[in-house]
N, C-alpha and C positions, 0 to 999 in steps of 0.2 A: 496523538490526538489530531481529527482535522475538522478542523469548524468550517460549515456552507452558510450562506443567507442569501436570499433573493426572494423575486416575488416572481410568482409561476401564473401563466393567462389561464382562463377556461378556456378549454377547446370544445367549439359548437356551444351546446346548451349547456352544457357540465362543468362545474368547475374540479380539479385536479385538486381533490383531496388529499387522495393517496398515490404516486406518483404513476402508478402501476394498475390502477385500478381499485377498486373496492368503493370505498364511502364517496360517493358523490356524493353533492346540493346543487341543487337547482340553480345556478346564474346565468345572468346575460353575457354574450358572447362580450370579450371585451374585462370582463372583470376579473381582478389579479387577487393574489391571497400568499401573506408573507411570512416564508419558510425561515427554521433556524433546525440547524440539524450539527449533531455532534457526533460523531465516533472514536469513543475511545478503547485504546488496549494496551493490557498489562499482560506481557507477554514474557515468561519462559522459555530461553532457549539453550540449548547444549550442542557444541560442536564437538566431534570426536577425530583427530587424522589417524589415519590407519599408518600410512607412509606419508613422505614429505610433499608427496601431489594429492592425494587421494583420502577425502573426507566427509564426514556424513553430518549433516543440520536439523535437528529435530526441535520442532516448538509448537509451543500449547498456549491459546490465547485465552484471556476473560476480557469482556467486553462489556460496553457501557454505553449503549446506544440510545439519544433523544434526538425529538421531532417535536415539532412546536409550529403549529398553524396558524397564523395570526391572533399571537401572544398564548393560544391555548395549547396547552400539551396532549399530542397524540400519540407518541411514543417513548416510556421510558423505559428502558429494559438491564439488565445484569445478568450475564450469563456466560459458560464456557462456551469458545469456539472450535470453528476444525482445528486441527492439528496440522501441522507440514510435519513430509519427512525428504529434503534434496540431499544425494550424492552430487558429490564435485570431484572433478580430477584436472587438475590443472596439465592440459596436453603440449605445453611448452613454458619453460620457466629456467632462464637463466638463473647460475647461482654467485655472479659479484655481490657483495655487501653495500650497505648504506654508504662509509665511509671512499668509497673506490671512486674514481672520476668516467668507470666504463658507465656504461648504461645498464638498466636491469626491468628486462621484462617478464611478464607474465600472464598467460591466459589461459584461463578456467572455464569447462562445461558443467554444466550442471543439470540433471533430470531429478525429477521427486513425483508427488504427488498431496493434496489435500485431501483430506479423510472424512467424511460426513460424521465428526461426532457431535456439533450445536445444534440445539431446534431450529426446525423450517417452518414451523408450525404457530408461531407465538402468536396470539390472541391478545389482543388490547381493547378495551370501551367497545369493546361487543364484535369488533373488527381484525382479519387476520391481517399481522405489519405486510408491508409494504419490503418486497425480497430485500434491497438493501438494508433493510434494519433490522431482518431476521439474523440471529447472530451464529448460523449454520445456512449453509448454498442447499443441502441436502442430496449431493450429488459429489460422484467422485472426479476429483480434476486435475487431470496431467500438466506439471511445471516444467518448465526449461529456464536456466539460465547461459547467461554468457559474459563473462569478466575479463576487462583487459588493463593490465597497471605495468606503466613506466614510470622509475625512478634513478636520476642521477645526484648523487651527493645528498643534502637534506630537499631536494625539490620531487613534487611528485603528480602523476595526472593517474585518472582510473574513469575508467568508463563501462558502467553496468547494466544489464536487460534483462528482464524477465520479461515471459508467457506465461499464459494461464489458460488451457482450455476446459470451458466451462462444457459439463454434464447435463442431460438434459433429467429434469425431475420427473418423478410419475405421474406429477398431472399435468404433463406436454411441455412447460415452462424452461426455457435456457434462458441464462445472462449470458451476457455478451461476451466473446473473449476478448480478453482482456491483453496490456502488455504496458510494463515502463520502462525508462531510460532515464540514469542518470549520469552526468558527467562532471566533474570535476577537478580543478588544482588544487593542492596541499603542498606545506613546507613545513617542515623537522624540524622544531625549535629548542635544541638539550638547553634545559634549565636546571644545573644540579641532577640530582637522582631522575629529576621528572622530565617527560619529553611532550612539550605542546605541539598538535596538531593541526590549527587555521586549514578552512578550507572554501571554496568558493564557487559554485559550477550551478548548473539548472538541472530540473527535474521533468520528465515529459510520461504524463500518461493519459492511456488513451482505451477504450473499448467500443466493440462494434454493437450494432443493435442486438436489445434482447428477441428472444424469439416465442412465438406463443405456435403450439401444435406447426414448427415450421416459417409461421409467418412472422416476416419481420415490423417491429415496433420503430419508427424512424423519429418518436420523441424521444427514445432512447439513445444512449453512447455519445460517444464526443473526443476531446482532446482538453486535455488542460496540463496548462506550462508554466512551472512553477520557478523562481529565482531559489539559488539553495547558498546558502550560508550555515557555517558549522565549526565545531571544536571538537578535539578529541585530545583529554587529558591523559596521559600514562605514568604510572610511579610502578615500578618494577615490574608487577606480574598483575597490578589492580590498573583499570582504566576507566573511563568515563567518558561519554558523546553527550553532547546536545545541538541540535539541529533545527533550527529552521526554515521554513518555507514559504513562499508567497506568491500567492496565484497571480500571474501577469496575463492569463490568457485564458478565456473558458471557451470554448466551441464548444458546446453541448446541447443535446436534443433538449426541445419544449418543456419535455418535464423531469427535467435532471436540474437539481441544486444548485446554483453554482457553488463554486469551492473559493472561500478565503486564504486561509494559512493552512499551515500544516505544520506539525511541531513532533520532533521524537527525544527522545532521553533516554539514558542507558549507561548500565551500570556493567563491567566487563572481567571477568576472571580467567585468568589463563594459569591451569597447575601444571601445563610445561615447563619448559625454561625460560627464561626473559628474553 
């Protein structure tokens, strides 16, 4: 779930209704209008390794997207999103154990793709949303990742990237490509059957402007840089994450959100071995 709040200017005569366009009203230059925007997902995911480098991630979102204009609601929605499907092959990966005093690296590529199965289309108070709150891109969009983790004894760092290039719609519209970074420490704490995870690091994401027929929108895109704090609980073969996040930095265009928190939870299965 990541919660925004801020208050957005009118640019020129218009006030920024809708972030993107659509519902103006009429104000004077100078006057603000105060946003709360939520996005949540309840996300299904399945990984499969084919071999001990080489494995495929597939997940299917439902979404729960609100907007609220100075205390009034202009978007609440519920619906399925795209789907991911990324391949990964990790093209170097030591095999020393946790317990060993060597070092144990590992680095993973990864290519996939996003699938246009959620509406682009959704219709509120007479008004089509605002792309971000549509809970489908409506276009297809090539992923890449990139994963790098070292660990000695129970200490451990990882540092993860993703791209997104975003597709352009049928009626001219692209968002911005997109990409994040996170990085992080973790330590191995065996308690009994269970193994606590603590972990520590920032989060950075960033997109460039969206595009209308080509032309670039410079209230759109930005950077925001988040502090990350997190747990990851394991009891044999069941685990558990929760994660949060918090915005220390927004750079973002005129009519972008800014971003508060950010928070994930997750619940983990693995029918390999332990």
């Amino acid at each position: 779930m990541r919660y925004l709040r801020g208050d957005l200017m009118a640019v020129g005569p218009e006030l920024l209704v809708l972030k993107h366009g659509g519902a103006h009203g009429d104000a004077p230059h100078g006057t603000q209008a105060s946003y709360i925007e939520t996005y949540s997902v309840l996300e299904a995911r399945g990984e499969v390794w084919f071999t001990d480098r080489a494995s495929a991630t597939a997940s299917i979102p439902v979404l729960s997207n609100f907007q609220s204009v100075d205390g009034v609601a202009h978007a609440d929605l519920q619906a399925v999103g795209d789907p991911m499907l990324l391949v990964r092959y990790a093209v170097f990966g030591s095999t020393s154990g946790l317990d060993t005093v060597r070092w144990r690296h590992r680095v993973t590529v990864g290519l996939g793709v996003k699938m246009p199965l959620g509406r682009s289309d959704v219709v509120q108070h007479g008004e089509e949303l605002d792309h971000d709150l549509q809970p489908g891109s409506g276009t297809w969009d090539p992923l890449m990742s990139l994963e790098y983790m070292v660990r000695r004894r129970n200490w451990g760092a990882a540092l993860g990237a993703t791209a997104r290039y975003n597709g352009e719609r049928t009626d001219g519209y692209r968002m911005g490509h997109s990409g994040s970074l996170t990085a992080e420490v973790f330590r191995i704490i065996p308690l009994g059957s269970f193994k606590v995870l603590p972990s520590a690091g920032s989060y950075w994401e960033g997109a460039l402007h969206d595009r209308e027929h080509g032309v670039a929108d410079a209230t759109t895109g930005g950077l925001v840089v988040f502090s990350h704090v997190g747990c990851r609980l394991w009891w044999h073969n069941l685990g558990m994450a929760l994660t949060w996040q918090h915005a220390l930095r927004n750079d973002l265009g005129a009519s972008m959100v800014p971003n508060r928190n950010r928070y994930t939870a997750g619940v983990i299965y693995n029918f390999g071995q332990e």
